[in-house]
N, C-alpha and C positions, 0 to 999 in steps of 0.2 A: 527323464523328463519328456512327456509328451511336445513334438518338434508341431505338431497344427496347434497348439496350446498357444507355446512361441512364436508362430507367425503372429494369430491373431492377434496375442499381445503387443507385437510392434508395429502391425497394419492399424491396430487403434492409437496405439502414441500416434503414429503419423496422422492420420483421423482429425487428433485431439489439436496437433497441431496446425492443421490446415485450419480445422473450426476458430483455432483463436486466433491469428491470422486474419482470417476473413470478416470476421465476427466484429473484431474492432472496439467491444466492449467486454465488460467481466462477465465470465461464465460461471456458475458456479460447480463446487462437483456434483452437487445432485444433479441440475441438467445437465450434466455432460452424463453422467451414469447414465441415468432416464435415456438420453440419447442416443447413446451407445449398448445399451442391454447389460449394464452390467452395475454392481455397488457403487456408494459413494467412494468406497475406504479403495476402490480397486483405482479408480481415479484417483485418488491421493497418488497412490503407490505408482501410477500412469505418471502423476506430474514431480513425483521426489525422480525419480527416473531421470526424466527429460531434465530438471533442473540441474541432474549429476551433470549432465552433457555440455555445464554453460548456455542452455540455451535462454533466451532472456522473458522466461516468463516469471512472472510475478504474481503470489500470492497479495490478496486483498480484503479488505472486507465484505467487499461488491464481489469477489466470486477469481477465476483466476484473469488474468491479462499476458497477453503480448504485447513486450517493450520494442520495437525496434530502436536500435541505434541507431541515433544521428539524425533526431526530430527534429531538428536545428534550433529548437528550445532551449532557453538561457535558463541555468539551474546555479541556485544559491543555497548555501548553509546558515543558519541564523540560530540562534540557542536564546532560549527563551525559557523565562522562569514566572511560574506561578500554580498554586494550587488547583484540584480535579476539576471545582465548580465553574474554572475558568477556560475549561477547554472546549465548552461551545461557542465562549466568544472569540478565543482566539482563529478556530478555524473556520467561522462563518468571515471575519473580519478579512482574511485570507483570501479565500473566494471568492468575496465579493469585490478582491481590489483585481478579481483574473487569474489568480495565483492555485496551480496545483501544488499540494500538500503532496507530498510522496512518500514520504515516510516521520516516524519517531524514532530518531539515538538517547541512549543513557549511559554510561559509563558505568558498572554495576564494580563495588568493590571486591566478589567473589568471580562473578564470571566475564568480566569487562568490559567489554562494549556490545551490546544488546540494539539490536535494532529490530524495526517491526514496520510492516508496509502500508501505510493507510492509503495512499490513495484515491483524494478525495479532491475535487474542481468544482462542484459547485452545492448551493445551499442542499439542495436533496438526500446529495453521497454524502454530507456532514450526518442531517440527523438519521440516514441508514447506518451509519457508523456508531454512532451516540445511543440510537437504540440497543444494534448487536452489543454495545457494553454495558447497559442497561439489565438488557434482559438474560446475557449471562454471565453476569455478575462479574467483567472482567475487570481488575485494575488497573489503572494506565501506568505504562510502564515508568511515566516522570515520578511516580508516588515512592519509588524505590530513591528518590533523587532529590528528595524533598524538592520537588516543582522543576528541578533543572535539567533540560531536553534541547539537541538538538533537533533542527528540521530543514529535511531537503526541500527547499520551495523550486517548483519552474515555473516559467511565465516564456509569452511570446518576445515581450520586451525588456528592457532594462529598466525602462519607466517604471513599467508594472511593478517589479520586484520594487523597486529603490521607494512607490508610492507604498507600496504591503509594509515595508520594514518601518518606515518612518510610522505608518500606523500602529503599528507591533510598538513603537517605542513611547509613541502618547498615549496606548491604554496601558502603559507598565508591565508591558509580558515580555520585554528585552531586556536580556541579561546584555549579551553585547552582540557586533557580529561577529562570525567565526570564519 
């Protein structure tokens, strides 16, 4: 194996990770290739790398993130059931109470618990989201669940979450809390 191959390989992971870092929003891996001179798929393989290492980046729709720990943001679990056509009211409904959506769980009865990162706060990253599954035809992973999904919500308060849920509960999309 060429050994200047291997540096530059992990002089760009580190690269990749100061960009996201600093960056503070989602990257995608085309800009970061583009950025960097190099593929998308090479950045893939850049961020399966770094994610071996525990390190707290997060795939998204919006492109990749840096989680730091200990945003001192209060995060709740809530499971919520209803059909596909209702999942731009749920997550605008979300959003609008302050509340970031961070991911979708399913409990799948062959491979078990399937989780998927959305990452979305506010109206915009909803329909950037709702597009990408739109236009590539993807499923949402509750359709495996007949409608039934958890979701990590965070928010700066308690208010916030305990105002999202109680909404969650008057348009009928709470199954219960979790």
């Amino acid at each position: 194996m060429n050994m200047s191959a291997k540096v530059l390989g992990e002089e760009r992971r580190q690269a990749i990770i100061q960009e996201l870092k600093q960056s503070g929003k989602a990257r995608t891996g085309k800009a970061l290739g583009d950025q960097f001179g190099v593929s998308r798929q090479v950045i893939v393989q850049d961020i399966t790398l770094l994610k071996a290492q525990n390190l707290p980046i997060t795939a998204t729709s919006q492109g990749y993130i840096w989680r730091d720990e200990g945003s001192g943001r209060i995060e709740k679990i809530v499971a919520c059931i209803h059909p596909p056509e209702r999942t731009e009211e749920e997550l605008l409904l979300l959003v609008d109470h302050g509340v970031t959506v961070k991911d979708v769980r399913v409990e799948h009865p062959v491979y078990g618990d399937l989780r998927a990162s959305i990452m979305v706060k506010n109206r915009r990253q909803v329909q950037q989201f709702l597009e990408k599954v739109r236009r590539t035809e993807a499923s949402y992973l509750s359709e495996l669940t007949d409608g039934i999904h958890l979701h990590t919500l965070e928010a700066d308060t308690e208010e916030e979450l305990s105002e999202a849920v109680q909404a969650l509960k008057q348009a009928g999309l709470l199954l219960h809390e979790a």
